[in-house]
LOPA-355445 format. One record per residue (C-alpha): x, y, z. Coordinates in steps of 0.02 Angstrom, whole numbers, plus 50000, padded with zeros to 5 digits. Layout:
<atoms>
XYZ;...
</atoms>
This chain:
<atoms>
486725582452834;488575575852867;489305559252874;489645564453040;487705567853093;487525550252984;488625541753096;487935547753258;486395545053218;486685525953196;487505525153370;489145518653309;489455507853480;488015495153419;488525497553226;490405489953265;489415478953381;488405470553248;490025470453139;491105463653258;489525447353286;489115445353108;491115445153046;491555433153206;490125420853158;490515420252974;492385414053017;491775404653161;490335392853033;492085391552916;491645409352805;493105412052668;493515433752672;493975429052491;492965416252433;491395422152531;491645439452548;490145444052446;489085432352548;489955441752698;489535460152613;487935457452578;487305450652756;488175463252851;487275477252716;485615469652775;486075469252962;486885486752960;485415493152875;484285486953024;485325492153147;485155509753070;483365509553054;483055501253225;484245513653327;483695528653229;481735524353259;481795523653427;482905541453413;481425547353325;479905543353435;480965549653597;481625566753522;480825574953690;481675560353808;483365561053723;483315579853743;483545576953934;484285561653943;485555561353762;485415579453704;486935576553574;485915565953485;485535573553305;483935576353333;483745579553492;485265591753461;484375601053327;485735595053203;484545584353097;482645587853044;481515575653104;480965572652927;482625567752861;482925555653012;481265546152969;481635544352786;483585537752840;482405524752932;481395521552813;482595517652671;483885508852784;482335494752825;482005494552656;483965491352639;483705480452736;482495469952674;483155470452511;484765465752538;484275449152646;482825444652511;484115446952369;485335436352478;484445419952576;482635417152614;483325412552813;484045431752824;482385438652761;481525430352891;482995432953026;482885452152974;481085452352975;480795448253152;482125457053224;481575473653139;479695469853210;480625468453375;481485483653348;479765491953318;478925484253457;480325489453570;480175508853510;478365511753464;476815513553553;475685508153595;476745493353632;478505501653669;479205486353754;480855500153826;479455508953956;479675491254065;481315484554101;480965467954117;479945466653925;481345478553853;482765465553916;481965451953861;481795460553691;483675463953690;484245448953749;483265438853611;483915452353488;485725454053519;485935436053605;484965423353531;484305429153343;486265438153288;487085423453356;485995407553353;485285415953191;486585423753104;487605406453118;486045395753052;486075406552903;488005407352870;487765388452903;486565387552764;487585397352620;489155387752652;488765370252691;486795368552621;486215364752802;485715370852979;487055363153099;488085377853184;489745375953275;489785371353465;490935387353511;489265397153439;488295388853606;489325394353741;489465413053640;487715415053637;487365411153812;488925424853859;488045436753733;486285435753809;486955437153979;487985452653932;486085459753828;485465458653998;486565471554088;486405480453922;484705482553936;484685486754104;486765497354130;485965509053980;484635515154082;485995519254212;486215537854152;484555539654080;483495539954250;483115560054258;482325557254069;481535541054128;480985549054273;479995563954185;479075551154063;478785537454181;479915523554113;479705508754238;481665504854205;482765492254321;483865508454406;482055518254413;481005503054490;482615496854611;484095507554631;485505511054528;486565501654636;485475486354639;485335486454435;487385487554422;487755472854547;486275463854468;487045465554292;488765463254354;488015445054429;487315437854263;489185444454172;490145435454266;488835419354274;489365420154104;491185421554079;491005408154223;490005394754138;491235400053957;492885398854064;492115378954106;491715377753931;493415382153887;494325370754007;493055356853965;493555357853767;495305360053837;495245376553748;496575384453845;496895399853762;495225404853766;495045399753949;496485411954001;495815424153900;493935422553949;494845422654152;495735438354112;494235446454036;493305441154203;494495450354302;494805466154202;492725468454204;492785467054401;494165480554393;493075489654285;491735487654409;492535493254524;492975510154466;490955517054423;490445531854545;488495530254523;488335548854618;489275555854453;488715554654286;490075556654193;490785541854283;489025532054232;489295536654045;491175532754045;490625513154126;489185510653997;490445515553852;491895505553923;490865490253949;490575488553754;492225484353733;492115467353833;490595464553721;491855464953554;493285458253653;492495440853695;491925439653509;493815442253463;494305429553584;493335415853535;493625419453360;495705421153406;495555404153473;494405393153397;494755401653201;
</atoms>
């Protein structure tokens, strides 16, 4: 197996996703990168780790969607045994663990939950991802609420020996669990002929694709919206033109999807990641 199998494998977009959070919400709850790098290290080794094992769990209980829907996907591609990709899963949540335990009780527990999420999300006989609205909710709580609100409550802890997070982390989150929502349901955009064969009750699947993009598009720009007032209330200027232009370049992006070609689809879902890191990076430009 080759770095390069490793690396697909762990779906890099959500690996510099969770880098991009947890780095933004150290500096943002007043993290040192000298004096508290090892704090820094060590949390984003536990969170990487459950990234790993929560992505590459859900690659292994869908080898027979992905192979329709993702086919150059390691498994799915025939690039990595099956057995090797449940062992990478099974030491990277032990990783995991580990790490947070050796680290700060909080992380444990953050970690904890968010793995059972991850499992809840993947496996049956639960497998949260087969209904749209249960598998949004899941992300949403993952990605916008536990990284942020969590991840900051923790950093909080370690630094200044109590709970109280920064108010830029509020407005952040509630961008961040807007955006999980069109995640959850922009992802399922390309995947419909997999979903299709196994019965997946997904947003595109249940509505149209159409419906799920505008719908998506709606709660994004609720949020930039509601963070461009938050901005201009804190007379946070910078961020305010930034968090405008943002606004306007997704629209643009918008804009430019053909949902009758599926290169087009992929190219969108890809693309939109990157307003994802680049409102981290503007709140932390600003307010750091």
């Amino acid at each position: 197996m080759t770095l390069r199998t490793l690396w697909k494998f762990s779906r890099p977009h959500t690996i510099i996703g969770s880098i991009v959070s947890i780095v933004v919400l150290f500096l943002l709850q007043g993290g040192n990168l000298s004096g508290d790098f090892y704090m820094l290290v060590v949390t984003l080794i536990s969170a990487l780790g459950c990234n790993v094992c929560i992505t590459g769990l859900n690659q292994v209980v869908d080898v027979e969607l992905d192979k329709i829907n993702k086919p150059e996907l390691p498994i799915a591609a025939g690039i990595l045994d099956i057995g090797k990709a449940k062992k990478i899963v099974l030491v990277s949540g032990i990783i995991a663990l580990a790490a947070a335990a050796f680290l700060h009780g909080f992380l444990l527990l953050l970690i904890a939950i968010i793995l059972l999420l991850g499992i809840a999300y993947s496996v049956p006989p639960i497998q949260l991802k087969q209904h749209h609205l249960p598998a949004a909710l899941a992300i949403t709580i993952v990605r916008g609420v536990l990284v942020n609100i969590g991840m900051a409550m923790h950093f909080a802890d370690m630094l200044q020996g109590n709970f109280q997070i920064q108010p830029a982390i509020y407005p952040l989150t509630i961008f961040i669990s807007a955006f999980s929502l069109a995640i959850a349901w922009y992802k399922d955009l390309p995947d419909r002929a997999g979903d299709a064969h196994f019965g997946y009750r997904t947003f595109p699947l249940l509505y149209s694709p159409k419906t799920a993009l505008y719908v998506g598009a709606a709660f994004v720009m609720a949020a930039y919206g509601w963070s461009i007032y938050w901005s201009y209330e804190r007379s946070e200027t910078l961020l305010m033109y930034s968090l405008i232009v943002l606004s306007a370049l997704f629209l643009l992006h918008l804009r430019s999807v053909r949902l009758d070609e599926q290169k087009s689809i992929r190219k969108f879902y890809q693309l939109f990641w990157v307003f994802f890191f680049a409102t981290y990076l503007s709140f932390l430009w600003v307010l750091c």
